[in-house]
C-alpha beads as a LAMMPS data file, in Angstrom:
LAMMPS data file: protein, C-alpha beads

252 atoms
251 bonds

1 atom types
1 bond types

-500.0 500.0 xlo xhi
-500.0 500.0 ylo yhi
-500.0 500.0 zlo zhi

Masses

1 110.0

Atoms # bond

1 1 1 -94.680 49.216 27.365
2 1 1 -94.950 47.531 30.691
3 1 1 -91.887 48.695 33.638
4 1 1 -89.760 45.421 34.845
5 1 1 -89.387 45.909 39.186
6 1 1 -86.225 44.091 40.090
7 1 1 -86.292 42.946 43.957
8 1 1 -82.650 42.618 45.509
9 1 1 -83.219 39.712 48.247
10 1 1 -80.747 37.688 49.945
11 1 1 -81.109 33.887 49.699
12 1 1 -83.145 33.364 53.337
13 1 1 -84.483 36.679 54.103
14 1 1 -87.864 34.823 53.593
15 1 1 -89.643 37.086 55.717
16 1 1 -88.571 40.105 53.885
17 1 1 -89.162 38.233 50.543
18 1 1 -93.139 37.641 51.690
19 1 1 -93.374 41.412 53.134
20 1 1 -92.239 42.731 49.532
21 1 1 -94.669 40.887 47.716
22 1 1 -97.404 41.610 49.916
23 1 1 -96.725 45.185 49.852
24 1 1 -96.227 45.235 45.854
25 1 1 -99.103 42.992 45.076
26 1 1 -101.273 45.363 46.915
27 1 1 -100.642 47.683 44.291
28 1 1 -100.872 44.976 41.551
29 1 1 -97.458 45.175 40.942
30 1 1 -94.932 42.122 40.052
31 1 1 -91.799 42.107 40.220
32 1 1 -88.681 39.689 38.938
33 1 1 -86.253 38.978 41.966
34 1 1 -82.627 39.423 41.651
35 1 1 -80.195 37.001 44.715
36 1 1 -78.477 39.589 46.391
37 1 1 -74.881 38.658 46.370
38 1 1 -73.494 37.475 50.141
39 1 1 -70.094 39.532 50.505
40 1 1 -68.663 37.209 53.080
41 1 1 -69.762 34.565 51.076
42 1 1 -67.344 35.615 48.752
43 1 1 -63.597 34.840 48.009
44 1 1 -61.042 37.564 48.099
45 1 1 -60.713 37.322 44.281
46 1 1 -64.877 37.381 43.497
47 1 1 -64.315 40.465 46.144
48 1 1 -61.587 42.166 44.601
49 1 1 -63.076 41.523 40.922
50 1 1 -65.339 44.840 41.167
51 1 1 -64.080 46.566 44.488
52 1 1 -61.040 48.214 44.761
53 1 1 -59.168 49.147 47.506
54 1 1 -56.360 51.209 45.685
55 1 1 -60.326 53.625 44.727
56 1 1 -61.129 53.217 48.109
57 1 1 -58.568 55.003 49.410
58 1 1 -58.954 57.722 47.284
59 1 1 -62.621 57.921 47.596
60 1 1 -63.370 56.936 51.246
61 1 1 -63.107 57.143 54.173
62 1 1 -62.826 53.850 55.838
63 1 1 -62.644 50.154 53.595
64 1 1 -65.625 48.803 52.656
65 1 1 -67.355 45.404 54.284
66 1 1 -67.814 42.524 52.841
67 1 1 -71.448 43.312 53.399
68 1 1 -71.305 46.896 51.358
69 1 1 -69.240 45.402 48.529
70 1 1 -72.075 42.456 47.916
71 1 1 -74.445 45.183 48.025
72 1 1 -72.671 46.905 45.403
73 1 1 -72.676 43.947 43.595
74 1 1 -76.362 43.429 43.783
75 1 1 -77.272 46.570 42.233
76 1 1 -74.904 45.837 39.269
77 1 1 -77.041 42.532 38.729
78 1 1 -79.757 44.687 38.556
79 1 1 -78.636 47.005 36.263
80 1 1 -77.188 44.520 34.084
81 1 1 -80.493 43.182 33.875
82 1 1 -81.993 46.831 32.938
83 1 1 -79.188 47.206 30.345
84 1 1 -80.108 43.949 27.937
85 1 1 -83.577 44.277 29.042
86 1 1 -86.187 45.595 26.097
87 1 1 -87.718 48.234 27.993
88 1 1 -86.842 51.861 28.598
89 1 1 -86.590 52.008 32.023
90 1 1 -86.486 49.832 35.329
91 1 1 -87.148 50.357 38.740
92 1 1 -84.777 48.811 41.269
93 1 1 -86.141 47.986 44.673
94 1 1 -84.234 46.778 48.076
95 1 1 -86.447 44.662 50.146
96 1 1 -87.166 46.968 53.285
97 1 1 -88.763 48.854 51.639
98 1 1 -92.893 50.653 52.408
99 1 1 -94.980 52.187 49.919
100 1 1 -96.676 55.217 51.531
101 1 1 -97.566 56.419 47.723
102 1 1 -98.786 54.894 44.936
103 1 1 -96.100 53.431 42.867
104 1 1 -98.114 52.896 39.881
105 1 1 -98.657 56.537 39.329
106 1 1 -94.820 57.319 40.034
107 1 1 -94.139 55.014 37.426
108 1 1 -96.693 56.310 35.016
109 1 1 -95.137 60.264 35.678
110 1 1 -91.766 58.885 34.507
111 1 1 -93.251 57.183 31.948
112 1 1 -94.810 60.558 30.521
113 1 1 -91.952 62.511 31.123
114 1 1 -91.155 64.417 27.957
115 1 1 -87.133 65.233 29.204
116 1 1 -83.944 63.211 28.868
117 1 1 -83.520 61.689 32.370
118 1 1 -81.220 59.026 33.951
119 1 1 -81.541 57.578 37.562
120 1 1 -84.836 58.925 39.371
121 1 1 -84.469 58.261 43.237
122 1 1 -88.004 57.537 44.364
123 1 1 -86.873 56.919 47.987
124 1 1 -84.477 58.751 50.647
125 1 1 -81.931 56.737 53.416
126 1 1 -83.465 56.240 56.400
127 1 1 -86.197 59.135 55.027
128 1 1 -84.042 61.526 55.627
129 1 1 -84.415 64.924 53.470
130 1 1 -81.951 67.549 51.660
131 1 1 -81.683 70.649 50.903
132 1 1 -83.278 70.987 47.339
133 1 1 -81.532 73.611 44.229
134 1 1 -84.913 72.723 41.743
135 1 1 -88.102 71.973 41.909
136 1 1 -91.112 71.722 39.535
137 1 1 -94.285 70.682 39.871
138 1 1 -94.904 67.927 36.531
139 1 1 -98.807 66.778 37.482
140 1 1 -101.267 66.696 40.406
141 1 1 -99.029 63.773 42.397
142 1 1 -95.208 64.823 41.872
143 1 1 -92.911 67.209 41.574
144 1 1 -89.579 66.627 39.933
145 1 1 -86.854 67.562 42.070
146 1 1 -82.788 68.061 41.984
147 1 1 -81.272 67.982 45.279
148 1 1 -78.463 70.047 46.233
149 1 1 -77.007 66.937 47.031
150 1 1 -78.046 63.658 45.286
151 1 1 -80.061 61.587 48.298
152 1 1 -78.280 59.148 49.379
153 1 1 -80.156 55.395 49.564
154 1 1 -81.252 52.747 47.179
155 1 1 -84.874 51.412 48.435
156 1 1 -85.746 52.330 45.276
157 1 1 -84.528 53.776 42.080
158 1 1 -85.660 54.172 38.369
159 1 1 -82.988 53.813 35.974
160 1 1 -82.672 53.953 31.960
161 1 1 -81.584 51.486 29.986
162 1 1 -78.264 53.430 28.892
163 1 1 -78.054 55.183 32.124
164 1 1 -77.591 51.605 33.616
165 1 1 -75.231 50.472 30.790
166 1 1 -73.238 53.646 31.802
167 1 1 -73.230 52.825 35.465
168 1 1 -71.645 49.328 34.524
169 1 1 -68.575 50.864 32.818
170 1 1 -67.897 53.336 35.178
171 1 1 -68.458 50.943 37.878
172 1 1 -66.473 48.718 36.485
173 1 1 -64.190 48.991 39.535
174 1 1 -65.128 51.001 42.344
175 1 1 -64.235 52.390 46.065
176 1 1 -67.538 53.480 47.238
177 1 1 -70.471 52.374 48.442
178 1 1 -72.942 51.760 45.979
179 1 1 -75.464 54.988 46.816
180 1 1 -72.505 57.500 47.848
181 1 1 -71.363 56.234 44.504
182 1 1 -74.220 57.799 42.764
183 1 1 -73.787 61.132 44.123
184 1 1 -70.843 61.352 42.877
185 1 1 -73.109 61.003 39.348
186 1 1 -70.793 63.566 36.927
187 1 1 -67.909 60.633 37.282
188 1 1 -70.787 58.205 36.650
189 1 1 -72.235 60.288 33.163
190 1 1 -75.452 59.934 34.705
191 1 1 -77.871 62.741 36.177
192 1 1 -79.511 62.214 39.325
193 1 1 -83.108 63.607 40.190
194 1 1 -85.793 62.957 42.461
195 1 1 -89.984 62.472 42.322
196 1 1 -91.607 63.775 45.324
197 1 1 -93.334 63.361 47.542
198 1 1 -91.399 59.685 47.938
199 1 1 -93.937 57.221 46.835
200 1 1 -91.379 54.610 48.468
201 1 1 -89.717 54.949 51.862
202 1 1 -86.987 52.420 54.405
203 1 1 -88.916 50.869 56.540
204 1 1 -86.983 51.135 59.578
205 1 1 -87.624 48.296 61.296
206 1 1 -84.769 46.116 59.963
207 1 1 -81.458 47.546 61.570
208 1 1 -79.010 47.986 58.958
209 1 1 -76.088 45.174 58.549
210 1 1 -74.071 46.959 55.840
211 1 1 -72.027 49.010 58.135
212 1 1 -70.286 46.150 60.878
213 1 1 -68.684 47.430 64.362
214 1 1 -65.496 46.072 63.204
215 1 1 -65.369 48.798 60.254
216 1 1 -66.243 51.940 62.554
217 1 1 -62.586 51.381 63.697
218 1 1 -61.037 52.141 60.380
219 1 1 -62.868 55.415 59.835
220 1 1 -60.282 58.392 58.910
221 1 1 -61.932 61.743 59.607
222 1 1 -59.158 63.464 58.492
223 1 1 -59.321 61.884 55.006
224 1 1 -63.094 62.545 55.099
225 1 1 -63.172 65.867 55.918
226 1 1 -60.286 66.425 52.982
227 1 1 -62.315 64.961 50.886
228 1 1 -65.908 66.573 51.795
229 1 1 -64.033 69.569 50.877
230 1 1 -62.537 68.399 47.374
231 1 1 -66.139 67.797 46.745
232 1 1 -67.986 70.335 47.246
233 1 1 -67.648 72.523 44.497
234 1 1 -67.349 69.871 41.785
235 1 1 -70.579 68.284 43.307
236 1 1 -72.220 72.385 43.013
237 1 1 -70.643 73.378 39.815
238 1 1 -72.711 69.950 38.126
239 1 1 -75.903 70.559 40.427
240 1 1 -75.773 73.901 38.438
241 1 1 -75.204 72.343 34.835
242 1 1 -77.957 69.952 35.411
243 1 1 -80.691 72.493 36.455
244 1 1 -79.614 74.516 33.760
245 1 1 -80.154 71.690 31.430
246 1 1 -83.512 70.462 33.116
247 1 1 -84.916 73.979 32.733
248 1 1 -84.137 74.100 28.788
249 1 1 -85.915 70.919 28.443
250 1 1 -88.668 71.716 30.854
251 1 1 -89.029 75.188 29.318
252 1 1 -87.302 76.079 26.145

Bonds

1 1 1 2
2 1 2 3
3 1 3 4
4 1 4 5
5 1 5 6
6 1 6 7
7 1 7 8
8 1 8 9
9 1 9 10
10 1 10 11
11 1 11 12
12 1 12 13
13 1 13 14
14 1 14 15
15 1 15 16
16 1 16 17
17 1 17 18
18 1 18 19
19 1 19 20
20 1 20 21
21 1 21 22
22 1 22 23
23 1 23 24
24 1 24 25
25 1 25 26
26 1 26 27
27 1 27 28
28 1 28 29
29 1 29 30
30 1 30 31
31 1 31 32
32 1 32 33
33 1 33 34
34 1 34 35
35 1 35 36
36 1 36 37
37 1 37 38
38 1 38 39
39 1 39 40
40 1 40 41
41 1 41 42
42 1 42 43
43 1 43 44
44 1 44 45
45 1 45 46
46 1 46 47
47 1 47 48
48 1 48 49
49 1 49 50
50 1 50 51
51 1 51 52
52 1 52 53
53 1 53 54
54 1 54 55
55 1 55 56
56 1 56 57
57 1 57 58
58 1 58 59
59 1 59 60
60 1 60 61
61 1 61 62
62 1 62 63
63 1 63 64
64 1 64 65
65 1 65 66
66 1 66 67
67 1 67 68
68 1 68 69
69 1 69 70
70 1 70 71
71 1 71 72
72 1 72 73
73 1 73 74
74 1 74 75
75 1 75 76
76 1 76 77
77 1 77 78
78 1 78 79
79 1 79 80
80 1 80 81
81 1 81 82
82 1 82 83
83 1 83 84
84 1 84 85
85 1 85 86
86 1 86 87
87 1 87 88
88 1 88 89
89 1 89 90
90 1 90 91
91 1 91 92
92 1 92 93
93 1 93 94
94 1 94 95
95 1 95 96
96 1 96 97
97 1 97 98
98 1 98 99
99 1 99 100
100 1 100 101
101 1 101 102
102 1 102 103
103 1 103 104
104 1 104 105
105 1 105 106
106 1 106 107
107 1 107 108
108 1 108 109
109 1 109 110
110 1 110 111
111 1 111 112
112 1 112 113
113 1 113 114
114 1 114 115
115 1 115 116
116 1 116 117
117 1 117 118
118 1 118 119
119 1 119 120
120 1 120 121
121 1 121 122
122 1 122 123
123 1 123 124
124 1 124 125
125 1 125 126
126 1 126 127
127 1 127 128
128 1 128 129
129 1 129 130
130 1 130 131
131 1 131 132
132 1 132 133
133 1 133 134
134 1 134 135
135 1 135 136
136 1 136 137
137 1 137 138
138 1 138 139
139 1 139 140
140 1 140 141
141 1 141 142
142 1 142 143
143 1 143 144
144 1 144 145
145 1 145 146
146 1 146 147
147 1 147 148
148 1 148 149
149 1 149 150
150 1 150 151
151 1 151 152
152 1 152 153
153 1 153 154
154 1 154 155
155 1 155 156
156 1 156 157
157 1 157 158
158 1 158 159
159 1 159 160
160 1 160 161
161 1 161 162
162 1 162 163
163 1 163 164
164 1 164 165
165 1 165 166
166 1 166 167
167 1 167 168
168 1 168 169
169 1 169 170
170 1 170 171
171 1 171 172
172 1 172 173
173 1 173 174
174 1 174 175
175 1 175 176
176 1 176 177
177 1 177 178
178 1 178 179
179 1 179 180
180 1 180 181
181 1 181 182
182 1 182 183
183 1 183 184
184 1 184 185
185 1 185 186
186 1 186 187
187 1 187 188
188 1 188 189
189 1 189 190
190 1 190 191
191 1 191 192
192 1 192 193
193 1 193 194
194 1 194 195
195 1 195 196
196 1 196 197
197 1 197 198
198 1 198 199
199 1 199 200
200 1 200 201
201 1 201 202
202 1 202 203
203 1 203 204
204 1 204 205
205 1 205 206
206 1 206 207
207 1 207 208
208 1 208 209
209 1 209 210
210 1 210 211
211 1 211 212
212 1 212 213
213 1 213 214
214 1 214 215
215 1 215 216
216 1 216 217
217 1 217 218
218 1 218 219
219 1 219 220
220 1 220 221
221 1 221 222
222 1 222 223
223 1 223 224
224 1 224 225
225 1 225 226
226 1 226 227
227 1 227 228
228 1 228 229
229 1 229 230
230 1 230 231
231 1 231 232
232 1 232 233
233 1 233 234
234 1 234 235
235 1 235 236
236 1 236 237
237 1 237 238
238 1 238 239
239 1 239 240
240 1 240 241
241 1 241 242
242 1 242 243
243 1 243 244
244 1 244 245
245 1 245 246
246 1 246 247
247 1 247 248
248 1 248 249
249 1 249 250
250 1 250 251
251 1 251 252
């Protein structure tokens, strides 16, 4: 069964739009495009229909933008799409986006995986990397990997059909940005792994518009830091579960 790439791409980013389908049509790959949603575009009620600011409070550190809560939204498209969609799987793409690796063959690992899976990052923010707990070598391209720390970023992302229908209901409402969201995957019932080497990575050319000036003000270390340390074990205590359960499926 053929894999359905959804492209997030905002309404005039033109010259993004062309760069993505050059890039995946040199690997003879199409893709369906999803509008990314404009958050200042948006009324306070279209804002407030999803993003919460009660949650955010809780769960951040500063308010969310406009900007991070259409990005938010975007995703959800996507996975709404993946969710009444016929096929197993989907991959999710942002548009600035390179492929150093061969995407086909990243999709064709996942599709011969022979575990239960969720949400497979196939990209990093900004490339950055992470200290990994897990890591197992699955064919001569990839190795399967669980982070100590999910990555954070959403260039690119496989996700399940009812891993996405799960990340609708418990995203229902929500205070965080959309990939800090995912790390925090035992609220979301998902499990969160990684294929590397990256076949996908930012490009980092296009300076990032998600976090304005005018919301660096509003940052609360304090709360951060309190909340970093909440974190921390609940974040390692379900690292742990999920190797253990990725090495019973990977080894009996």
């Amino acid at each position: 069964m053929s894999t359905t790439f959804y492209l997030i791409n905002l309404d005039g980013s033109d010259q993004r739009l062309t760069q993505s389908s050059q890039r995946l049509a040199e690997q003879g790959i199409e893709f369906e495009r999803i509008p990314a949603v404009l958050g200042k575009a948006l009324s306070e009620q279209e804002r407030l229909k999803h993003y919460s600011p009660e949650l955010n409070k809780k769960q951040y550190y500063y308010p969310l933008s406009p900007a991070q809560i259409g990005c938010y939204m975007s995703h959800r498209n996507a996975w709404q799409k993946i969710a009444e969609g016929d096929e197993p799987f989907g991959v999710v793409l942002e548009d600035d986006f390179i492929l150093p690796g061969d995407l086909n063959k990243a999709v064709q690992t996942i599709k011969d995986l022979e575990i239960e899976w969720d949400v497979i990052k196939l990209s990093a923010y900004a490339n950055r990397e992470r200290p990994i707990e897990f890591q197992q070598k699955i064919n001569d391209h990839f190795d399967l990997v669980v982070h100590k720390k999910p990555m954070s970023g959403g260039a690119a992302t496989a996700v399940t059909k009812e891993a996405a229908k799960k990340l609708l209901a418990s995203t229902e409402k929500f205070g965080r940005p959309c990939d800090t969201d995912i790390q925090f995957f035992w609220e979301r019932g998902v499990k969160v792994l990684s294929l590397m080497p990256y076949p996908v990575a930012q490009d980092l050319r296009y300076e990032s518009t998600i976090e304005t000036k005018s919301h660096k003000k509003d940052k609360k270390p304090l709360r951060r830091l309190m909340q970093q340390v909440s974190q921390y074990w609940l974040n390692k205590s379900a690292v742990k579960e999920q190797v253990k359960e990725l090495k019973k499926q990977l080894f009996g």
